[in-house]
Structures are given as structure tokens and as C-alpha cells.
C-alpha positions in Angstrom: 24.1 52.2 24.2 26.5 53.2 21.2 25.0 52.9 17.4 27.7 50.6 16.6 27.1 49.1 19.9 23.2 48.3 19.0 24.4 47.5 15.6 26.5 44.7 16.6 23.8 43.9 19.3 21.4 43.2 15.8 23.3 41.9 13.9 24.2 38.9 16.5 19.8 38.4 17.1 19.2 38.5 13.4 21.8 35.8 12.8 20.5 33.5 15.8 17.4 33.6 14.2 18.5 32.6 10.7 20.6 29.9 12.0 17.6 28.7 14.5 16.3 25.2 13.8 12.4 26.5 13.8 13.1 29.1 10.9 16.0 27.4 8.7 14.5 26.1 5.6 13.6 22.3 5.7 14.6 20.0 3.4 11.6 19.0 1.7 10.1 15.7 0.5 7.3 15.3 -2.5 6.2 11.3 -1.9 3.3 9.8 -3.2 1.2 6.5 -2.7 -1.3 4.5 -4.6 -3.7 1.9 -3.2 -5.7 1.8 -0.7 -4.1 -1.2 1.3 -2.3 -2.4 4.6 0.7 -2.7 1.7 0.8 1.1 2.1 0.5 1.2 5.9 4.2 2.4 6.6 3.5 5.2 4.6 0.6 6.4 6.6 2.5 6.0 10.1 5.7 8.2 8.4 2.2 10.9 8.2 0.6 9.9 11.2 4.1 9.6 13.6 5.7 13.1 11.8 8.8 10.7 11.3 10.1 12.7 8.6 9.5 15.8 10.4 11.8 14.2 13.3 14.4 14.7 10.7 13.9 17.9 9.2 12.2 17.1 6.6 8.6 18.6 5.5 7.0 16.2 3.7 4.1 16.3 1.5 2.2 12.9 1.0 -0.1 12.6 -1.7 -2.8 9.5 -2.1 -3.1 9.0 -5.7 -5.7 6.6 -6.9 -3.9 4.6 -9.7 0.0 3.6 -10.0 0.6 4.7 -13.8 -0.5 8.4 -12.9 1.7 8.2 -10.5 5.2 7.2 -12.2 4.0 9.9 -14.6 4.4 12.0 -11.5 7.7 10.9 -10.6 9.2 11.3 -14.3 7.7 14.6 -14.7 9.8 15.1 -11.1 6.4 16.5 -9.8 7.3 13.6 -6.8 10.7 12.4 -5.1 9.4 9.1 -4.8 6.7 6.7 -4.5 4.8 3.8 -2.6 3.6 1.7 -5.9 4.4 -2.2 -7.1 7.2 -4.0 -9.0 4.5 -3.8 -11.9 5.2 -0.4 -12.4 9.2 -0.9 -11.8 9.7 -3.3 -14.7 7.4 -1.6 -17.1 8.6 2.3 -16.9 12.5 0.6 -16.6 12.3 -1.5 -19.9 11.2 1.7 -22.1 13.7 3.4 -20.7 13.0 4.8 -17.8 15.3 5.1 -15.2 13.0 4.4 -11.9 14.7 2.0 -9.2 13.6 0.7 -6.1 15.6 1.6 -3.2 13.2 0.0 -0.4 11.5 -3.3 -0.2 7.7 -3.3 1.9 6.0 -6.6 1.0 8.2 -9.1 -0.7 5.6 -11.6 -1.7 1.6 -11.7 -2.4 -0.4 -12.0 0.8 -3.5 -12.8 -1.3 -6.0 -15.1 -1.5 -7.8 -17.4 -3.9 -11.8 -16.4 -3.6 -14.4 -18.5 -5.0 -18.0 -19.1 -5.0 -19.1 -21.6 -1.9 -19.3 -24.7 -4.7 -16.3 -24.9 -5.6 -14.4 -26.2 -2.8 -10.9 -27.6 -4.6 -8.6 -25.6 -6.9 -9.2 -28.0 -10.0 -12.5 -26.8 -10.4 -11.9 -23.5 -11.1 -10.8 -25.2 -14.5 -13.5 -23.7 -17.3 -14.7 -20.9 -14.9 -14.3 -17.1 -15.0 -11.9 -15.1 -12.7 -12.1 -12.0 -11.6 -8.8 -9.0 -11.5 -8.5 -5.0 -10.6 -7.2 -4.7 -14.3 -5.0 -6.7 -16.7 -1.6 -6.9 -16.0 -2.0 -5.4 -12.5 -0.8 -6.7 -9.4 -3.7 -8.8 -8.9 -3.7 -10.3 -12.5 -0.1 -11.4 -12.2 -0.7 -12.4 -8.7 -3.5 -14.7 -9.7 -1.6 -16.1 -12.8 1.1 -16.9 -10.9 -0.3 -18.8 -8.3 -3.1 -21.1 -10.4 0.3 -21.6 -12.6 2.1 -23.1 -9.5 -1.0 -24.9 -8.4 -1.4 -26.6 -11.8 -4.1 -24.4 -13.7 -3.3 -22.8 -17.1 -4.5 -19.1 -16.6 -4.5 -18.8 -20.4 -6.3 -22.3 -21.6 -7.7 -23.5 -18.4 -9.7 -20.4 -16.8 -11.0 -17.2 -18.3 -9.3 -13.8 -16.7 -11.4 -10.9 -16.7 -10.9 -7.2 -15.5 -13.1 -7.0 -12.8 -12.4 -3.6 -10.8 -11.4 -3.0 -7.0 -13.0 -4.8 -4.2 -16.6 -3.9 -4.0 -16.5 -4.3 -7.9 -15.4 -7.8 -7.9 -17.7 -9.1 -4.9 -20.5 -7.8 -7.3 -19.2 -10.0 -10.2 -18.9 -12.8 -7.7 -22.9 -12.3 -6.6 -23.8 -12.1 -10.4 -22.0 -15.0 -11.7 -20.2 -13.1 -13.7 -16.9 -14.5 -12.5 -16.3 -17.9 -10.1 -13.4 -16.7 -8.3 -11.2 -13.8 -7.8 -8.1 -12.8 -5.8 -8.3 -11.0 -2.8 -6.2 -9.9 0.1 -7.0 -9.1 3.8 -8.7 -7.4 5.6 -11.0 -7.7 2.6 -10.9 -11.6 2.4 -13.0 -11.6 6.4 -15.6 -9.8 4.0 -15.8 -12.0 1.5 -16.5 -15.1 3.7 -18.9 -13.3 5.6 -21.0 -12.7 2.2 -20.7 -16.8 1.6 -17.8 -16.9 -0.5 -15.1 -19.2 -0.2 -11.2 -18.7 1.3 -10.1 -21.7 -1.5 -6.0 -21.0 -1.3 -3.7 -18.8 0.8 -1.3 -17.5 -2.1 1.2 -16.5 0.5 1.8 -20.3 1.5 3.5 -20.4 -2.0 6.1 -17.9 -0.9 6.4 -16.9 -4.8 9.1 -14.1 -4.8 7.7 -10.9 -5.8 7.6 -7.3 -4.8 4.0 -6.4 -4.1 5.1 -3.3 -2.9 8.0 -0.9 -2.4 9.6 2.5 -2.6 10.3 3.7 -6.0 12.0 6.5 -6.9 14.2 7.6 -10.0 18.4 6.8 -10.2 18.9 10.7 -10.8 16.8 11.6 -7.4 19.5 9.3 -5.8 22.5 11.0 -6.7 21.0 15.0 -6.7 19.2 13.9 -3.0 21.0 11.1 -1.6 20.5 12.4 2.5 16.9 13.0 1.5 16.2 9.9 0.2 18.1 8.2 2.7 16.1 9.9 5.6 12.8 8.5 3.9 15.0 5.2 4.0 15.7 5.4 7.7 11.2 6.0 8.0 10.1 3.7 6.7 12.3 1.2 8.1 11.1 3.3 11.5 7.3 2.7 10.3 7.8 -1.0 10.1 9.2 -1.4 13.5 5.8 0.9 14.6 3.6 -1.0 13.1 5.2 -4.2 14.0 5.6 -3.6 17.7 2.2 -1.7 18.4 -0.1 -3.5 17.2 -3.3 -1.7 18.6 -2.2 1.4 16.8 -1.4 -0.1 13.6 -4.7 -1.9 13.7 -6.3 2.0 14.0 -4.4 3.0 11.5 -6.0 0.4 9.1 -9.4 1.0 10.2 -9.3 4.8 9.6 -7.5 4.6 6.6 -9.2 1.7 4.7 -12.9 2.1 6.3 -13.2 -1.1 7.6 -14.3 -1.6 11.6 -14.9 -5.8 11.2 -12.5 -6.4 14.6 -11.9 -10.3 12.5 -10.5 -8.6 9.6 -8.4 -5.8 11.2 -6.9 -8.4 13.5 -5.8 -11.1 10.4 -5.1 -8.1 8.4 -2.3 -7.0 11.0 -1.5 -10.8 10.9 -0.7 -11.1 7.9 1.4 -7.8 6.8 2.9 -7.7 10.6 4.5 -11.2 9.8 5.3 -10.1 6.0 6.5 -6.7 6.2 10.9 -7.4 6.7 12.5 -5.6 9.3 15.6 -5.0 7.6 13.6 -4.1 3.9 16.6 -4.5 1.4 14.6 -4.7 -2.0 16.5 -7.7 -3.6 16.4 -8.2 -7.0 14.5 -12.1 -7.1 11.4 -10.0 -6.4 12.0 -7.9 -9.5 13.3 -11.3 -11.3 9.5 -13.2 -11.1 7.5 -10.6 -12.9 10.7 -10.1 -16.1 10.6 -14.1 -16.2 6.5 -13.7 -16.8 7.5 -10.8 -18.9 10.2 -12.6 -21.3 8.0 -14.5 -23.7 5.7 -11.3 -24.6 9.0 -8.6 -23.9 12.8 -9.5 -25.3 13.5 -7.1 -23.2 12.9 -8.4 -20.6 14.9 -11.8 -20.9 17.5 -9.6 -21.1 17.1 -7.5 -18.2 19.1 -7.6 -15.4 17.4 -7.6 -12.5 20.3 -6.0 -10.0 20.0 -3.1 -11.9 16.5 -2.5 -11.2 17.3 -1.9 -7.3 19.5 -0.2 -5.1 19.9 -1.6 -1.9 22.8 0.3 -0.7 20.3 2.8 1.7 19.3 -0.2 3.1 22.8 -1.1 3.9 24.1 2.1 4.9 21.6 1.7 7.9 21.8 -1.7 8.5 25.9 -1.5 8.8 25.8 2.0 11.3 23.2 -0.2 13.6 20.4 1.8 13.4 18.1 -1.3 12.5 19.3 -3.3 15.2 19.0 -0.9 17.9 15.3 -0.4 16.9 14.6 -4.2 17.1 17.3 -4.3 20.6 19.1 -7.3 18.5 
């Protein structure tokens, strides 16, 4: 064989091989999550199932434990995007921020009203002491919210005190320190094995609200629009998962959140199965709830828009080319 002949011959194998799917650089994806929750459960089958690696994507997925270190991770672009609450949305949006939420995971609370066993009607919590993960959290507005629609004034009828997570707040529950607290599956099948009370299923007051969804910044979206529509088109893949195999999502639960109670894993998958939309445009009445609570304390936020909070065109860009439908066989 010729030197130009085993020239050629090289120069033919190298370019195969730089042009190969298994060495071409991936596209790669920085996401990151906070809260230990089935709110965060599509997030651990995109890990679980490889379904950004389905697309070419390497992914790295990062639990972080509280949603403020987090959007400090996404505006210091240390992260593409993030699994966090509409808390977070509204707050880093009216000072300035330019965060969005381009996919909606649970559009309402699936909480519940705890209480010791003697109260047993939601006009006695009037006087007592109520228990939250931290002021102005999720579970703070969540609570305020509800005992506003069932008739309670959180801020002259009840006492609201920062209680911690889970474990913290069963504690201040067996103390006395608090009388009742907010609580969501599979955490609430704890609760009333310990003698507490399930007083009122928040969900049945289908308050608009995004407990959950995928944030990410307005410049991510236009520098890495196919990227972040690929994490579009997985979690929209996760949901289907977890909605259509329930046995593996209920795994997925266990492992993740340390809980083996059979009771709690299956009401769990209940209620976040039932909640979780298949097609997850994040709509902007969600975002509207918590800048309505906002307005008296923030003038900006009586004069926020709430469109402009959300992008929902990833969501429609899959809806429209079929993809959702020919998941669900519609």
C-alpha cells in the first residue's frame, strides 16, 4: 500500500471516529433540585430512566437542600435550570431577576391540615399555634391560604410559627408547642399513625398555585433553546413514567424519600399520579395566587404581570408536533 494510499486510508478512520455518536461531544445539562418530595419525582426518573442521555444530553443532577441556594446557583449560571417552587419564581423575578418557568409539575398544594387528635373541626384551630418549614415558604403560604378560604384569619386568628421539615414539626406537634401543622403525603400516613389528626385535605380547595416547576433563566432560553427544550420533552417523558408504572414510581419514592410504610407510598402515588398534568404548560394563574398574597406587602407585585413570569411555548412546541399525545396513545 502507497503512503498516500494509507494516508487517505487514515484520514477517512480518524474522521469516522470524530463524527461517531459514542465520541462526539454531548451537549451537556447542569439541573438542580431541592426538596425532598414526590413533587421532585420526575426529576429522579429523568436520573433513574437516562432520559436525557436518550437524547444526547449528559446531564448532571444535583440535590440541593434549600431553594434560595439554589436560584443563587442558577443566577451565578453554575446551573441551566431548576426543580424549585413559584416562591422562589416571584421573589428573584420582582428584584429583577430574570428567572421564568418554562414547565409546570404540580399546579396546586396536595397538602394537608394536621392537628392534634382534639381538635376535630377547623374552627378550633382559632387561638392555637401552627406549625411551617420556614416563613414565607411553600408551606407557610400553603397553610395561609387554605385557613383563609376555610374562614380562619392566619394573622389574628392562629399563631404561625417556623417549625422546620417533617420530623421537626411532628416533634412540635408531641410537645405542644404547635396544635397543627401542614403536611403532605406520604408523610401525612405518618402522622396519623403517631395519633395525629388528617383535619382538611387542602387539595379539595383546588387553590391555583405552582408548588412546583422547572425554573430556569430567559437568557438560558434564547443561548440553549434545543437544550432546554430536550429537558422539556423529559420531563413531560417522566410524568407519563411515573403515571403509567406505578410499581416503579412507587420504588422510586421509597428509595428516594426513606419511607417503606406500603399505606403511605401507595396514597402518595395517589395523590401526585392524579396531580402531576400530562400536558405541563406552566400557566400563569399559578404564578397569579402567590403576587395577589404578595400585593399588600410588595407594590410590585400588584403590578406584575403574571404572563411574563412563564414561558409556555416548549410546552407547546411538543404538544403541537404530537409527541404528548403519542405518549398517552390519545
Amino acid at each position: 500500500m502507497s503512503i498516500k494510499t494509507t494516508l487517505a486510508t487514515l484520514v477517512i478512520l480518524i474522521t469516522a471516529v470524530v463524527h461517531s455518536p459514542q465520541v462526539a461531544a454531548q451537549e451537556r445539562l447542569r439541573l438542580a433540585w431541592a426538596g425532598f418530595s414526590p413533587t421532585n419525582s420526575p426529576i429522579w426518573v429523568i436520573e433513574d430512566r437516562k432520559l436525557m442521555q436518550k437524547q444526547g444530553v449528559t446531564p448532571e443532577i444535583i440535590a440541593i437542600s434549600a431553594s434560595p441556594t439554589v436560584l443563587q446557583a442558577l443566577m451565578a449560571n453554575e446551573i441551566d435550570a431548576a426543580s424549585i417552587s413559584v416562591t422562589t419564581l416571584t421573589s428573584s423575578r420582582l428584584a429583577g431577576a430574570d428567572t421564568v418557568m418554562i414547565v409546570g409539575v404540580v399546579p396546586t398544594f396536595v397538602d394537608h391540615i394536621v392537628s392534634v387528635a382534639k381538635i376535630t373541626r377547623i374552627e378550633q384551630l382559632k387561638g392555637q399555634t401552627g406549625g411551617v418549614n420556614l416563613l414565607g415558604s411553600t408551606s407557610d403560604l400553603g397553610l395561609r391560604l387554605a385557613l383563609r378560604k376555610l374562614g380562619i384569619d392566619p394573622e389574628k386568628d392562629v399563631q404561625i410559627i417556623p417549625a422546620g421539615g417533617g420530623a421537626e414539626r411532628f416533634a412540635a406537634l408531641t410537645k405542644g408547642l404547635t396544635q397543627f401543622t401542614i403536611m403532605p403525603e406520604p408523610f401525612l400516613t405518618q402522622a396519623e399513625k403517631l395519633g395525629f389528626r388528617n383535619l382538611y385535605n387542602i387539595t379539595d380547595l383546588k387553590i391555583p398555585f405552582w408548588w412546583n416547576g422547572i425554573l430556569t433563566r430567559e437568557a438560558i432560553v434564547r443561548s440553549k433553546r434545543p437544550l432546554m427544550q430536550k429537558l422539556t420533552r423529559a420531563m413531560i417523558e417522566a410524568i407519563h413514567i411515573i403515571k403509567t408504572e406505578k410499581e416503579y414510581a412507587k420504588g422510586l419514592f421509597k428509595k428516594n424519600l426513606g419511607i417503606g410504610d406500603p399505606e403511605g407510598l401507595e396514597r402518595a402515588y395517589i395523590a401526585y399520579s392524579n396531580t402531576f398534568p400530562e400536558v405541563p404548560y406552566p400557566t400563569p394563574d399559578g404564578v397569579k395566587t402567590m403576587l395577589d398574597d404578595l400585593a399588600p406587602r410588595n407594590p410590585k407585585a400588584g403590578a406584575a404581570d403574571a404572563k411574563t413570569f412563564v414561558d409556555m411555548s416548549l410546552v407547546a412546541e411538543l404538544e403541537k408536533s404530537g409527541f404528548i399525545k403519542q405518549l398517552y396513545k390519545k
